[in-house]
N, C-alpha and C positions, 0 to 999 in steps of 0.2 A: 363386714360380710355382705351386706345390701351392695356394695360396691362392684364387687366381681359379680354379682348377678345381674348387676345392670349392665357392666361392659361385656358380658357374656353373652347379653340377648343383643345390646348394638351390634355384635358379631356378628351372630345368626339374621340379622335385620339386614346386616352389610351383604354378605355372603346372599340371602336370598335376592335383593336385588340386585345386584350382581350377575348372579344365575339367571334372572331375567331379564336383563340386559342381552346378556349372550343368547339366549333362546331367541328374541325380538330380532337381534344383527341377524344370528342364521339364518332363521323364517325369509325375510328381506332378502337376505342372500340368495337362499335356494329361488325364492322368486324371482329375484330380475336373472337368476340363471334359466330358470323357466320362462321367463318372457321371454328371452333372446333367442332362446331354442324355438320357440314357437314363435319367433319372429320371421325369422331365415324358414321356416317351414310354409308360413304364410305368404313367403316371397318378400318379406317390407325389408329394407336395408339402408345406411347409413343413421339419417337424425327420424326414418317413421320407424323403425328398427329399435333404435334407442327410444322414442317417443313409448313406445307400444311395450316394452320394456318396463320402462316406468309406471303406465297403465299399471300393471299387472302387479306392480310393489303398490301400489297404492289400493287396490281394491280389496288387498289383503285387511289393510286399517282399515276398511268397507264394515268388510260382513267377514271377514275370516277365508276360510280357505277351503269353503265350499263356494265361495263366489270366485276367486281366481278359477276356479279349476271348471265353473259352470261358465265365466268367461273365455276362457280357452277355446273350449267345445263347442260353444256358439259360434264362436269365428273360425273353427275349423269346419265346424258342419257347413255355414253359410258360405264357403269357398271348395265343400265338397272336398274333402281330406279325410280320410279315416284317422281315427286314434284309439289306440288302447284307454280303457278306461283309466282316469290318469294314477289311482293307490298301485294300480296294477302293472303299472308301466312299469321294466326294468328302468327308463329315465330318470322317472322319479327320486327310487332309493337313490340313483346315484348323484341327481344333483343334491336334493336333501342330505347327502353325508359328505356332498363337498362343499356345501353353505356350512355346514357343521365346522369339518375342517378347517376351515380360511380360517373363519373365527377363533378356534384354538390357536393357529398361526399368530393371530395379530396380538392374541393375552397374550402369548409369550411374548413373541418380540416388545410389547408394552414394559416386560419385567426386566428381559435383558436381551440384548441386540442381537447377541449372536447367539440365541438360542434353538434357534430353525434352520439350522446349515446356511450361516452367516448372511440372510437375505439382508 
């Protein structure tokens, strides 16, 4: 009986992390999708584009996601750019639920290939 309650919690152990795995990839995602939009805004393109990009996924493992988002504003303010405060930005929801997305895309394709109209 001990048995199935241990492989029952390794479940819920799998599955949570797991779950945050996925949360971690999307976070990451939606930020270098935010970098790169507020890259092209800043004017930076090709490898400071990409460089600046990467910034931005990286300051997330900083401090979270009041530093990405106090880094942003800083460098938009210091180049004189208005921005909507960024919870508030339609951009936002939208790249956070296409960091989301992607990530769903790649669990399935990981389970079966043609599960996402054969990409």
């Amino acid at each position: 009986m001990s048995d199935i309650f241990e492989k029952r919690e390794e479940g819920y152990e799998w599955k949570f992390a797991h779950d945050e795995e996925l949360r971690f990839k999307a976070i990451a995602r939606r930020n270098k999708m935010l970098g790169e939009w507020a890259a092209k805004k800043l004017g930076l393109t090709g490898a400071a584009g990409d460089s600046y990009a990467k910034e931005i996924v990286m300051s997330e493992l900083a401090d979270g996601d009041h530093d990405v988002f106090k880094r942003i504003r800083h460098d938009f303010d210091s180049k004189g750019l208005a921005v909507v405060r960024s919870r508030d930005s339609p951009n936002y929801g939208r790249i956070a639920a296409a960091g989301y997305r992607a990530d769903q895309c790649v669990t399935a394709l990981r389970s079966d290939p043609t599960a996402v109209g054969g990409f």
